[in-house]
C-alpha positions as CSV (number, residue, x, y, z in Angstrom):
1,X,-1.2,-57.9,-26.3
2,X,2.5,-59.2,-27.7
3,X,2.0,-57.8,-30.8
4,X,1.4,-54.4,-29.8
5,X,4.7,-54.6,-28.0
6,X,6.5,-55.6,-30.7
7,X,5.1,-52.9,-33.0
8,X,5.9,-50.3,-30.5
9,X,9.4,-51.6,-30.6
10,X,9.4,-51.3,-34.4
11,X,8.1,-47.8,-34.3
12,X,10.6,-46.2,-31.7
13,X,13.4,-48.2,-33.6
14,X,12.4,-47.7,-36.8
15,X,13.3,-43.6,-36.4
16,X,17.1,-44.7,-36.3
17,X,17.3,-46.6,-39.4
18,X,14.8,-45.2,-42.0
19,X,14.7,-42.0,-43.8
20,X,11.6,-39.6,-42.6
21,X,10.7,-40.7,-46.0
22,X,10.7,-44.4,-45.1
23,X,9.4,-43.6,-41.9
24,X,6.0,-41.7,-43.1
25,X,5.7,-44.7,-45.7
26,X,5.5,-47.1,-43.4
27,X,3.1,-45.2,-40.7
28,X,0.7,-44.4,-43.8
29,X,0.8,-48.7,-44.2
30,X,0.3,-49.3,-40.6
31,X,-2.7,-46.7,-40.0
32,X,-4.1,-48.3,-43.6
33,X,-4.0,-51.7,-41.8
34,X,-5.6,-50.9,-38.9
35,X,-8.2,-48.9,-40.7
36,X,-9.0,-52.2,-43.0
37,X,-9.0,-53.9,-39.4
38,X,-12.8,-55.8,-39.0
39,X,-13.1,-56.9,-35.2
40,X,-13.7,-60.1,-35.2
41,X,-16.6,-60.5,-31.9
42,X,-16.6,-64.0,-31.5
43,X,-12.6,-64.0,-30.6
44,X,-11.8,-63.9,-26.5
45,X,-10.3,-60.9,-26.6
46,X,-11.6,-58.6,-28.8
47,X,-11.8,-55.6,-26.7
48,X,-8.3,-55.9,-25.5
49,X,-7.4,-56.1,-29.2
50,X,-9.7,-53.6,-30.7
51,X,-8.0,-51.0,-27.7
52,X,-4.6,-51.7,-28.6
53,X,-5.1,-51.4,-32.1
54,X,-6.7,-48.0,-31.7
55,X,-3.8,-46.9,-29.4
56,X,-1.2,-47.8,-31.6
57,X,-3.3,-46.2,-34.6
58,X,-3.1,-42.9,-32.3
59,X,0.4,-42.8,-32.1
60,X,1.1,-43.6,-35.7
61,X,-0.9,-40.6,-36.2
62,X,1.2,-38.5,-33.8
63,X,4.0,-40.0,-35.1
64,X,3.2,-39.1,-38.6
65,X,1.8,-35.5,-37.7
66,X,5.5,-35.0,-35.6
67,X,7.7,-36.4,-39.1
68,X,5.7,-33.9,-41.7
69,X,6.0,-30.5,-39.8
């Protein structure tokens, strides 16, 4: 999925030019919009989808965990 790729990229590049601050903000945002995420069944693709989403939610939440210790 392209999208997934390009929020990868803005994660790892976002720790160079945000504060941890701005950085924990934006994870919180991200991991709410996945959360508020419905899968849409009838779309080719949905599993791929669904599985990246839930990856990229993982790391968020490693990301986030790693930022607040």
């Amino acid at each position: 999925m392209a999208g997934a790729g390009a929020m990868k990229h803005h994660l790892e590049g976002a720790e160079h030019d945000d504060t941890p601050t701005e950085q924990v903000r934006h994870l919180r945002e991200l991991i709410d919009a996945l959360d508020r995420r419905v899968p849409q069944i009838e779309r080719s693709g949905e599993i791929d989808i669904a599985r990246d989403a839930a990856d990229l939610r993982a790391r968020a939440i490693k990301r986030l965990a790693a930022l607040q210790t």
